[in-house]
N, C-alpha and C positions, 0 to 999 in steps of 0.2 A: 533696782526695781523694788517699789514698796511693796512685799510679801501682806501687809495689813490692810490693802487695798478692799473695800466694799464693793468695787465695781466687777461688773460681771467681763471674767475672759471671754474672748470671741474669735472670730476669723482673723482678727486685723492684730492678734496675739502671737499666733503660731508661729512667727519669727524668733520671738524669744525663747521657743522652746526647741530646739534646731537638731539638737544631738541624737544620740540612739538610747541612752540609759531608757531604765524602767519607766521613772521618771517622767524624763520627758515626754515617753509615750503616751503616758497618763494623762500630761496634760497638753499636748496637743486633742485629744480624744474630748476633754473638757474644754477646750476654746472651740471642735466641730458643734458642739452639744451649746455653747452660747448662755448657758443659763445660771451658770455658777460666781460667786465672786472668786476673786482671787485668792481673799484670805481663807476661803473653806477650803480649797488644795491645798493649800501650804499645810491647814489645821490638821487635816484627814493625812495626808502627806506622813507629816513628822510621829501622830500619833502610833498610825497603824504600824511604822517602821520600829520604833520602843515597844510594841505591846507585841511585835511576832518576833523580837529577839528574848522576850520571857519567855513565849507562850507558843505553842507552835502546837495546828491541828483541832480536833474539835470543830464542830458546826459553828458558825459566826453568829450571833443574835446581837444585832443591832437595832439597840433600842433609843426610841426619838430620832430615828434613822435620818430626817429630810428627806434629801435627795439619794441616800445611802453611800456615796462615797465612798465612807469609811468602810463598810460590808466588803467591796469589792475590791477598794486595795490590800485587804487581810484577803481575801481569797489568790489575789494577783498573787502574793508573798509567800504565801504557802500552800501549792494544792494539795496538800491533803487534807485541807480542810473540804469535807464533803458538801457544804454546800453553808450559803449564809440569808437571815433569814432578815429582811431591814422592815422595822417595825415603826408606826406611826399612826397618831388618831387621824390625821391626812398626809399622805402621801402627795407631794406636789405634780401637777400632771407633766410639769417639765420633768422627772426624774425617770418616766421612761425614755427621753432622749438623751439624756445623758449615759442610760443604760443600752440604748442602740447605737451609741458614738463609743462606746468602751467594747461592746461585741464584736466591730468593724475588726481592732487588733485580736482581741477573746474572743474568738466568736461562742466556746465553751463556757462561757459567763454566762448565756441565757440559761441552762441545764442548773444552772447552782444558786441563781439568785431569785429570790422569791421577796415581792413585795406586799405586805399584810398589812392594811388599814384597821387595825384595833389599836386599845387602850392597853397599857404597858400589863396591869393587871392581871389579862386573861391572858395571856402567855403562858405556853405550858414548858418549862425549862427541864434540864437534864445536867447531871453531874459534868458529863462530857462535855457541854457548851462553852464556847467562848463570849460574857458576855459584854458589849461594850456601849460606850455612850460618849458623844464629844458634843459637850455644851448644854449637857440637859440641862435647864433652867431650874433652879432652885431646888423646889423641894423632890424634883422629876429623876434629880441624882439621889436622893437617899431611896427612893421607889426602885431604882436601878439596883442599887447595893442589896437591899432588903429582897428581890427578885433570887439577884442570884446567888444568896447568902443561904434562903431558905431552901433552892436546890444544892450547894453543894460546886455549882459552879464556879471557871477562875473570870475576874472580871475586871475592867482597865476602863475608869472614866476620867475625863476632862470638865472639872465642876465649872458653872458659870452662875452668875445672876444670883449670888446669895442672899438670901432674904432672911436680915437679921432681926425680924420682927419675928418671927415663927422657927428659924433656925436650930437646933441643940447649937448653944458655942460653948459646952462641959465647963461653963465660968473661966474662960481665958481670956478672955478677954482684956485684963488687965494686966496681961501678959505680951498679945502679941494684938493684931489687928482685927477685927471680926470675922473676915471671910476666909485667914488663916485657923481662925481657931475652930468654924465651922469643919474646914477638910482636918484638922487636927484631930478634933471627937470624932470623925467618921473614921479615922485613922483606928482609934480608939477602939470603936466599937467592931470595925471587923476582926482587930487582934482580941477583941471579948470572945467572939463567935470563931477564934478558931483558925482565925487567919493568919497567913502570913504577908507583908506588905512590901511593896516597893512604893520609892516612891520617886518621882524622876519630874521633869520639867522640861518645854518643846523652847522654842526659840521666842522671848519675849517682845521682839520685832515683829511676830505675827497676829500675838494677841498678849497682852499683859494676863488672864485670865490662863495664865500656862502650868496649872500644877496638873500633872499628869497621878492615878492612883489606882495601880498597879494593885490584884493579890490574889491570893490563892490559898484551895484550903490547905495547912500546914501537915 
């Protein structure tokens, strides 16, 4: 099965997901819901699974949320996360079906998941947050970083779409590739501010776009 597939799972998927794991339950719930591609489960999938063996508990803030996926698999992983919050300048109006096809098994997921159509900006954050973000687009991950740096939050993004016009790449560039040296200086700069870092990577069969960036305050 191409895990990198753009098309959307649907009814005529559910076979392939056949077993009882977490997992599968998840995405059976995601081919009743019809609106997702393939490679966002996998994406949300592998992230959420790296980011709640760091990080466990704390309220979820998922920022550039989409469809929030990723919110909800972090809450699946660990209840005591008291509740997640999936943030977006629009929220797609399929994401409440995906969120009434994930209730059917959770039906406790409506009580915790909260979706807010604002700009990353006006988010008011808290040390205790969890905050994450899978594939913010460019400059939308240092905004992410910068978010929960200056609360004090721990935070796990998946950068994508680096725009090396406007980019920091800390001059490495003659060193290593652009869009490595961009997550390199952001590497950089949270260990300026205090951080501590992980750093890890999801399956490059899903997305080449796979450096995962884990950290917390030190």
């Amino acid at each position: 099965m191409d895990r990198s597939s753009r098309n959307r799972l649907n009814h005529r998927h559910l076979h392939l997901f056949d077993g009882e794991t977490l997992f599968d339950r998840i995405a059976r719930a995601v081919c009743r819901a019809g609106c997702l591609p393939r490679k966002e489960l996998y994406e949300a999938w592998e992230v959420a699974r790296r980011v709640r063996r760091r990080f466990r508990g704390g309220r979820v803030v998922d920022l550039a949320c989409g469809h929030g996926l990723l919110a909800q698999i972090l809450l699946l992983l660990d209840k005591r996360s008291p509740e997640a919050l999936a943030v977006d300048l629009r929220i797609p109006d399929s994401a409440a079906s995906l969120a009434k096809a994930l209730q059917v098994d959770w039906p406790w997921l409506e009580e915790r998941l909260c979706f807010v159509e604002q700009s990353i900006e006006g988010i008011t954050l808290s040390a205790d947050d969890l905050v994450v973000s899978a594939h913010a687009c460019g400059s939308l991950t240092d905004l992410v970083l910068d978010k929960a740096m200056s609360a004090g939050a721990r935070v796990a993004v998946l950068p994508c779409c680096h725009d090396l016009n406007t980019a920091d790449t800390g001059g490495l560039e003659g060193w290593m590739d652009g869009p490595l040296a961009v997550d390199a200086t952001r590497v950089a700069r949270l260990r300026a501010g205090g951080y501590r870092v992980y750093t890890q990577t999801i399956p490059a069969e899903i997305t080449p776009k796979n450096r995962l960036l884990l950290a917390e305050p030190a």
